[in-house]
C-alpha positions in Angstrom: -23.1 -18.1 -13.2 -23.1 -16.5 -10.2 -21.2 -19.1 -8.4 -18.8 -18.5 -10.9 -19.0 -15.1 -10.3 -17.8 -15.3 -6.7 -15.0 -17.4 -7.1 -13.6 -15.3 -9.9 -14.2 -12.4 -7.1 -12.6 -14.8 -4.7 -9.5 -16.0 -6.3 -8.8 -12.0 -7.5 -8.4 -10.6 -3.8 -6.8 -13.7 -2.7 -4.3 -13.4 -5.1 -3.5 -9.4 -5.1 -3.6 -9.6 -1.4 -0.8 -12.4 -1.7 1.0 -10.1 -3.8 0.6 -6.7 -2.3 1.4 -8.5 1.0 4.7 -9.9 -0.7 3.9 -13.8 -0.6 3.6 -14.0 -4.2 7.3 -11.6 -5.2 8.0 -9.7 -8.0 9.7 -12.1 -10.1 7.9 -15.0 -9.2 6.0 -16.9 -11.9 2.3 -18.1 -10.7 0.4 -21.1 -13.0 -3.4 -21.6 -13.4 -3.1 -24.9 -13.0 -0.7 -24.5 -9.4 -2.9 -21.6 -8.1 -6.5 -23.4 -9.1 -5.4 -26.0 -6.9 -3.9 -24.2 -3.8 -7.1 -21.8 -4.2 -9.6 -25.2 -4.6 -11.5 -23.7 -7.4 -10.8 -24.8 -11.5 -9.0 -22.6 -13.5 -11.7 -20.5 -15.1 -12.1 -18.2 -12.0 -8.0 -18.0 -12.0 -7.8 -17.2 -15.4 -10.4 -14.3 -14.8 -8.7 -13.3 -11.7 -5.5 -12.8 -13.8 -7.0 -10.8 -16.3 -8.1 -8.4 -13.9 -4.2 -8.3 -11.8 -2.7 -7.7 -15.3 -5.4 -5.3 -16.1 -4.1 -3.5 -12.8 -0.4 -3.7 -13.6 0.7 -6.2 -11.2 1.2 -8.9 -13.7 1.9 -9.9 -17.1 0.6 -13.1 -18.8 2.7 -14.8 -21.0 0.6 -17.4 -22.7 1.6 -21.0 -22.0 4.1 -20.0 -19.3 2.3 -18.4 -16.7 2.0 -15.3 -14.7 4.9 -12.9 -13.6 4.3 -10.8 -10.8 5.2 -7.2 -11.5 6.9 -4.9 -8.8 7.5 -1.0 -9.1 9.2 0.5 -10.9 11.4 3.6 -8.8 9.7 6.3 -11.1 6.5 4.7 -10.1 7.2 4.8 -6.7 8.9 8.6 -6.8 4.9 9.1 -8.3 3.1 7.3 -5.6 5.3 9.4 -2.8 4.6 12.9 -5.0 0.6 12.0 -5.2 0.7 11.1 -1.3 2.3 14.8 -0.8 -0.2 16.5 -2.2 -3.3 14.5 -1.5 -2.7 14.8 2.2 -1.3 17.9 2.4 -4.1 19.3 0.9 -7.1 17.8 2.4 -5.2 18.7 6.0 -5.1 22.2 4.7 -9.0 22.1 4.1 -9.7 20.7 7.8 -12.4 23.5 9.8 -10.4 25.0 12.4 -13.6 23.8 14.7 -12.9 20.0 13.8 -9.1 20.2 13.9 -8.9 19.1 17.5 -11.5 16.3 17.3 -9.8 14.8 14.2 -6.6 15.0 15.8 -7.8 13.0 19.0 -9.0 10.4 16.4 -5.4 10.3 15.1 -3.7 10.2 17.9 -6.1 7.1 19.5 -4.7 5.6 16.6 -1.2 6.4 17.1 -1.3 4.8 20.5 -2.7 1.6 18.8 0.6 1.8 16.6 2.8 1.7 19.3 0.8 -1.6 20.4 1.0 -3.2 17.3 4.7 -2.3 17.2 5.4 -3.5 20.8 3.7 -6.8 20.0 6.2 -7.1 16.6 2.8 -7.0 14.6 3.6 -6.1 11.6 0.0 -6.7 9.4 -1.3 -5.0 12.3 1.3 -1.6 12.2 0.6 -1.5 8.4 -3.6 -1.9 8.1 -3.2 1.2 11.1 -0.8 3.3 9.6 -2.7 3.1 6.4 -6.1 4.2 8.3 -4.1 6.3 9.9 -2.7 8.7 6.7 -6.1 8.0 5.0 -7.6 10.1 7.9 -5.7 13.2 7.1 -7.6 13.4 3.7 -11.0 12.0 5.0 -10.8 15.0 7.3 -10.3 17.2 4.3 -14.1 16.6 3.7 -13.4 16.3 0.0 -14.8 13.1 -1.7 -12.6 13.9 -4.5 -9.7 13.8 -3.0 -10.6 10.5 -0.8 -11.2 9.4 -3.9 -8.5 9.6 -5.6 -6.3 8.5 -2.4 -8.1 5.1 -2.4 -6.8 4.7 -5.8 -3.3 4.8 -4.5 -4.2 2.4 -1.6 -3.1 -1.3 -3.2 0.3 0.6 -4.3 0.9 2.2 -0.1 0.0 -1.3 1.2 2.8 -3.0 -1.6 5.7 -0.5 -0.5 4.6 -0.8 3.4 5.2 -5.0 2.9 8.2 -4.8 1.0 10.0 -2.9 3.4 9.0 -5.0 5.5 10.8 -5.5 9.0 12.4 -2.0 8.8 9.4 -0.5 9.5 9.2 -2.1 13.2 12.9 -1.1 13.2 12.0 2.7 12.7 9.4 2.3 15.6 10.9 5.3 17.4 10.9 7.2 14.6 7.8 6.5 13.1 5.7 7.2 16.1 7.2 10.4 16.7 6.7 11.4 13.0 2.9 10.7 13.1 2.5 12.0 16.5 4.0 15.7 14.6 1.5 15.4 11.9 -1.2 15.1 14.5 -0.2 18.1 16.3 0.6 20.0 13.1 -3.3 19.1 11.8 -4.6 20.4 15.3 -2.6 23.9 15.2 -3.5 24.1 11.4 -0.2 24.6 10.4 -0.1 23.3 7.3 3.4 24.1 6.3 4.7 22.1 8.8 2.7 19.4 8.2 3.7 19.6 4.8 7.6 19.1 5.4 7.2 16.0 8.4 5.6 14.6 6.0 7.5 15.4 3.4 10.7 13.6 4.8 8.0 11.0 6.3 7.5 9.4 2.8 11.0 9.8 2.0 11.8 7.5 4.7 9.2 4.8 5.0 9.7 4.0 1.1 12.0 0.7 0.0 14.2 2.9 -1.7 17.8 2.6 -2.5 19.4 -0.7 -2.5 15.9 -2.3 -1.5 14.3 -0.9 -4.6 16.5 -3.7 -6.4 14.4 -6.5 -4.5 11.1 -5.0 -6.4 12.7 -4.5 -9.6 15.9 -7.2 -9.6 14.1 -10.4 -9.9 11.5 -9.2 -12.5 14.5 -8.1 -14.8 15.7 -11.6 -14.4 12.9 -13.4 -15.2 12.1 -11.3 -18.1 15.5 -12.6 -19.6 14.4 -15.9 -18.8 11.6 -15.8 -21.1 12.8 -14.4 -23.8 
């Protein structure tokens, strides 16, 4: 039972890391039987596995057929940027002024590892950092509420980090000078500054516009296809 236990455990973060990290697409239809084999386990843990991705909106079953992979929708997204805004804007408001400057040094370490990661073109690298990176704002905060709730919101950040994909290294300049503001802005306490960089920061770094259509495009699609 428990070995079964672990593969079901398994097979679920191998296949929502697949799709958060765009190798499985919105669109694309995945079968027990194709993703028992690649995965070498039967199909029990896959069908478990599923449950739980469909259970977490990232999927929907459709018995017999298989397994469409679900993107976001652009209100979902509009959500994810609006609960980013406030969660770090907040928990940066409710920094001590005595530990501003130490958790800006931390920040800013990691900003120079950014710039490393974007020299080398790592991308996997840039997005793990720059998700440690805006997660430190709120663990600053001190509020184990609020870091709560913005691990809640982590699966969807790394999603819209992958799909937009190689514009991110092409905003390099950009990017690194927009975190490097937030730092400073955390370190003088001025929170309403921080508030608009990061404000247009989101804006920005989201696969909006015509790239929203490559999240929701092919799902459309293949919903027609099944019907």
């Amino acid at each position: 039972m428990d070995e079964q236990v672990s593969a079901a455990e398994s097979a679920y973060r191998t296949l929502r890391d697949a799709i958060l990290e765009g190798e499985h697409r919105p669109g694309e239809m995945l079968g027990e039987a194709g993703l028992a084999a690649s995965l070498g386990v039967s199909r029990t843990p896959v069908r478990a596995a599923l449950g739980r991705l469909q259970d977490e909106g990232w999927i929907t079953i459709y018995p017999k057929r298989g397994a469409l992979v679900r993107g976001l929708a652009a209100e979902r997204i509009a959500e994810h940027a609006d609960a980013r805004l406030v969660l770090e804007t907040t928990a940066a408001a409710r920094v001590h002024p005595d530990r501003r400057d130490a958790h800006a040094s931390a920040l800013e370490r990691s900003v120079r590892e950014q710039e490393e990661a974007f020299r080398a073109g790592d991308l996997r690298s840039f997005i793990d950092l720059t998700l440690r990176f805006h997660r430190g704002f709120v663990e600053a905060g001190g509020s184990e509420v609020l870091l709560e709730l913005y691990d809640r919101l982590a699966d969807r950040h790394r999603f819209l980090l992958f799909a937009a994909g190689e514009r991110l290294l092409g905003r390099c300049e950009e990017i690194i000078a927009e975190h490097r503001a937030l730092v400073e802005h955390l370190r003088s306490g001025d929170a309403e500054s921080f508030a608009s960089v990061l404000r247009g920061h989101i804006a920005e770094g989201g696969p909006f516009g015509a790239e929203e259509l490559s999240v929701r495009g092919p799902l459309a699609a293949a919903r027609e296809a099944l019907r």
